[in-house]
C-alpha positions in Angstrom: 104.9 14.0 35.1 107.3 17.0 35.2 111.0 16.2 36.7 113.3 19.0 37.9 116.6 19.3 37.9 118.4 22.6 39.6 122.2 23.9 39.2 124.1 26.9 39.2 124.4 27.2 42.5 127.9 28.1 44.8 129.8 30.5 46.4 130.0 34.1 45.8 131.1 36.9 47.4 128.7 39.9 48.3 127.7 42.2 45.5 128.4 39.4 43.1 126.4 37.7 40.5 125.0 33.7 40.2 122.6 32.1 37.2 120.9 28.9 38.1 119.3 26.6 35.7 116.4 24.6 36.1 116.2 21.7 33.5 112.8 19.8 33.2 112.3 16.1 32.0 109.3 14.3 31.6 107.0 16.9 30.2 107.2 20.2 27.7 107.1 23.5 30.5 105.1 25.1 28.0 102.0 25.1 30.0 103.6 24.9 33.2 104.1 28.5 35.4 107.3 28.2 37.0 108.8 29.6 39.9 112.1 29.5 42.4 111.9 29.4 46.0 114.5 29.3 49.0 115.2 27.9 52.0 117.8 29.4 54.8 118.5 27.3 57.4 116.3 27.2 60.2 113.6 29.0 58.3 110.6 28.2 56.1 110.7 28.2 52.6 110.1 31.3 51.2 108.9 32.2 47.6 111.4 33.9 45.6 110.0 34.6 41.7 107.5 33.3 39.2 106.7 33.5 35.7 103.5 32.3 34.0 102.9 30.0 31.8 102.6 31.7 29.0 106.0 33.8 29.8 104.2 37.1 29.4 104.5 38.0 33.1 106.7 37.6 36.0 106.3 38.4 39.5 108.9 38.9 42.2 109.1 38.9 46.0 110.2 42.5 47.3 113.1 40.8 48.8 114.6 40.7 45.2 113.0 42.4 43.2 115.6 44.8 40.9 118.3 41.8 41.5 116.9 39.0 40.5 115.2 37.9 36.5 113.4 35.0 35.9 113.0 33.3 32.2 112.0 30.5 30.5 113.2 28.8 27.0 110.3 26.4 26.4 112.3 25.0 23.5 115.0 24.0 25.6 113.1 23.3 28.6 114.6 25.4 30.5 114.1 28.5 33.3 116.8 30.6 34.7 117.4 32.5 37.5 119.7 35.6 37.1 120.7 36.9 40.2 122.7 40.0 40.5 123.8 41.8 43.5 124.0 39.1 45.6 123.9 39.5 49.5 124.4 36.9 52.7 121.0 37.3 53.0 120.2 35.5 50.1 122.1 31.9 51.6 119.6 29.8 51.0 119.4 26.6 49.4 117.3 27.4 45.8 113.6 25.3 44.4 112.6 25.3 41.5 108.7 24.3 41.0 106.1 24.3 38.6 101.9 24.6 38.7 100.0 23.6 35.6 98.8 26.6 33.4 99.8 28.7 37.0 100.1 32.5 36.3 103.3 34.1 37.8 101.7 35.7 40.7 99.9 33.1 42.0 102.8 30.7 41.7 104.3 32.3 45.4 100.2 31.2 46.6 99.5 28.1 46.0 99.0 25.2 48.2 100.3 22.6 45.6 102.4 22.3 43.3 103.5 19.4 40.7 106.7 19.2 40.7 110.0 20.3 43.2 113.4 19.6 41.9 116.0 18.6 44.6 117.8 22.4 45.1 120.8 23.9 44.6 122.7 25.6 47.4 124.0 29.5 47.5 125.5 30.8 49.6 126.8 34.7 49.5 129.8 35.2 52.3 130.1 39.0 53.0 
């Protein structure tokens, strides 16, 4: 079993820049897709990025696509969220999840997933 463990998160100011971290326990990530999602309050939680498994592809939600860059360091267990550009609109507390052998399109799809860290709060004031 895979455990997640999100930070990075805070306050920032419009236009400005955040890099979360998502540390896994447990198990190796190597065969795990990976993904972030987000929650604003009073909405549903929305998918944000993936990237497969085998880190050859990532896939992001048109929301922020051209801001944001998912990776993964499998030897230090590790996937990142780089997010540039930052606007209010992106307040959300952050997920990060993972899907056995999951490719990175399919990780915004699926109706399980095997592990959820606890999240890390943004939040972008304008």
């Amino acid at each position: 079993q895979v455990q997640l463990v999100e930070s990075g998160g805070g306050l920032v100011q419009a236009g400005g820049s955040l890099r979360l971290s998502c540390a896994a326990s447990g198990r190796a990530i190597s065969n795990y897709g990976m993904g972030w999602f987000r929650q604003a309050p009073g909405k549903e939680r929305e998918f944000v990025c993936g990237i497969s498994w085998s880190g050859g592809s990532t896939y992001y939600a048109d929301s922020v696509k051209g801001r944001f860059t998912i990776s993964r360091d499998n030897a230090k267990n590790t996937v990142t969220l780089q997010m540039n550009s930052l606007k209010p609109e992106d307040t959300a507390v952050y997920y990060c999840t993972a899907k056995w052998r999951a490719t990175a399109q399919t990780m915004g799809v699926l109706t399980s997933y095997d592990a959820w860290g606890q999240g890390t709060q943004v939040t972008v004031s304008s």
